[in-house]
KOLSE-203919 format. One line per field, with one value per residue (C-alpha): residue in one letter; x, y, z; residue number from 1. Coordinates in steps of 0.25 Angstrom, whole numbers, padded with zeros to 4 digits, always signed. Layout:
BEGIN
r <- c(A|...)
X <- c(X|...)
Y <- c(Y|...)
Z <- c(Z|...)
k <- c(NUM|...)
! end
This chain:
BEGIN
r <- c(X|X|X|X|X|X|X|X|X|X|X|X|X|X|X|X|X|X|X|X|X|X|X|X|X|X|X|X|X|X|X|X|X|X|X|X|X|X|X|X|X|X|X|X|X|X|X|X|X|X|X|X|X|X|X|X|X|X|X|X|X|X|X|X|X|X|X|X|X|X|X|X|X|X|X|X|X|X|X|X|X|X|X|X|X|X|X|X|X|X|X|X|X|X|X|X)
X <- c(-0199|-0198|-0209|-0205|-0207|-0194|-0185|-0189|-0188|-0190|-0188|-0176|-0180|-0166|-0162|-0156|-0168|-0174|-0167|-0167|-0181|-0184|-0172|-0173|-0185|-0178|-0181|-0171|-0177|-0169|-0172|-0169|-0154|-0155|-0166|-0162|-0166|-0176|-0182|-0182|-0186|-0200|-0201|-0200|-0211|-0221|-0220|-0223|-0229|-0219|-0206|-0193|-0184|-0170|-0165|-0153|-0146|-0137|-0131|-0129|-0120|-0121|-0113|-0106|-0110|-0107|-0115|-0107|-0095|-0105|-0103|-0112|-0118|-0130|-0136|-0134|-0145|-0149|-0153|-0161|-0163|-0176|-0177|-0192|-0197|-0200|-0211|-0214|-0213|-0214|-0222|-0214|-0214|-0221|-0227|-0222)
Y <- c(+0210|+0196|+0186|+0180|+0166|+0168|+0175|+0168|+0152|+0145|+0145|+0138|+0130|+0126|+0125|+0139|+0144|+0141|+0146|+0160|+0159|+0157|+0166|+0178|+0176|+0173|+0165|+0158|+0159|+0154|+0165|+0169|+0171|+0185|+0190|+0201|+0203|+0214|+0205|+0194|+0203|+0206|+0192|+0188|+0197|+0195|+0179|+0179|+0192|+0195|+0207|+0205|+0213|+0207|+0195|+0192|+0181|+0175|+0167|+0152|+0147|+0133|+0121|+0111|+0098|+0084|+0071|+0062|+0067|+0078|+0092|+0104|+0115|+0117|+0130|+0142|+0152|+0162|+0161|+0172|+0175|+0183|+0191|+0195|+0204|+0201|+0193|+0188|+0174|+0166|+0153|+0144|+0129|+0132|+0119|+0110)
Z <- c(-0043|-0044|-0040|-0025|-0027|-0038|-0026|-0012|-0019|-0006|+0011|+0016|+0028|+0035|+0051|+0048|+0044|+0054|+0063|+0056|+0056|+0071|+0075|+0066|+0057|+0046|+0034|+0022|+0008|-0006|-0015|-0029|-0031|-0040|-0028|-0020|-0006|-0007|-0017|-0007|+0003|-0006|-0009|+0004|+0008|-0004|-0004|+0014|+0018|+0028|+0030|+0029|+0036|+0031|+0018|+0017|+0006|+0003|-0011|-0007|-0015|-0025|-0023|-0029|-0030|-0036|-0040|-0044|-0056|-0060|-0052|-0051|-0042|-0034|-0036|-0029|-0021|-0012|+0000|+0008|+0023|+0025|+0040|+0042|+0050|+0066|+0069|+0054|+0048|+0036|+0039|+0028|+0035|+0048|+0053|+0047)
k <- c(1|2|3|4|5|6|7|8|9|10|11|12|13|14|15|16|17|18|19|20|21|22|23|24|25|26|27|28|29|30|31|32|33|34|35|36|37|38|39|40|41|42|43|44|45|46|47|48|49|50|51|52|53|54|55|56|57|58|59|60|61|62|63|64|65|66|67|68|69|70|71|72|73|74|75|76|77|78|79|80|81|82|83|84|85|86|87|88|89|90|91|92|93|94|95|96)
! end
């Protein structure tokens, strides 16, 4: 198994995620592209100590961009919706 730090890289802290968070207890993570979600799943658990119940992902394609004369792409990535169980949370930025 791979270590978790290498498959759950960082929380994504956007208005929609938010919103998923207070609505559904739901929380964005960029992972590992090659990760598979029963390894997001465990790494999820390990790194936070909580259950999830669902992951879902999805491959956010790279885009093109310019500076100048010179063209080239920014990286692609995944993207990871984690649903935990009912009454459980992550405290990732709360009070700040």
């Amino acid at each position: 198994m791979k270590d978790p730090y290498q498959i759950v890289k960082r929380p994504l802290v956007t208005e929609k995620g938010s919103k998923l968070k207070d609505a559904y207890s739901q929380y964005c993570f960029e992972v590992a592209k090659g990760a598979n979600k029963i390894e997001i799943k465990r790494a999820v658990e390990e790194l936070f100590g909580v259950h999830v119940v669902q992951v879902r992902t999805m491959t956010v394609p790279s885009k093109p961009k310019r500076l100048g004369r010179f063209e080239g792409r920014r990286p692609g990535w995944k993207k990871a919706v984690v649903t935990l169980a009912e009454g459980e949370t992550i405290d990732l930025f709360e009070g700040v």
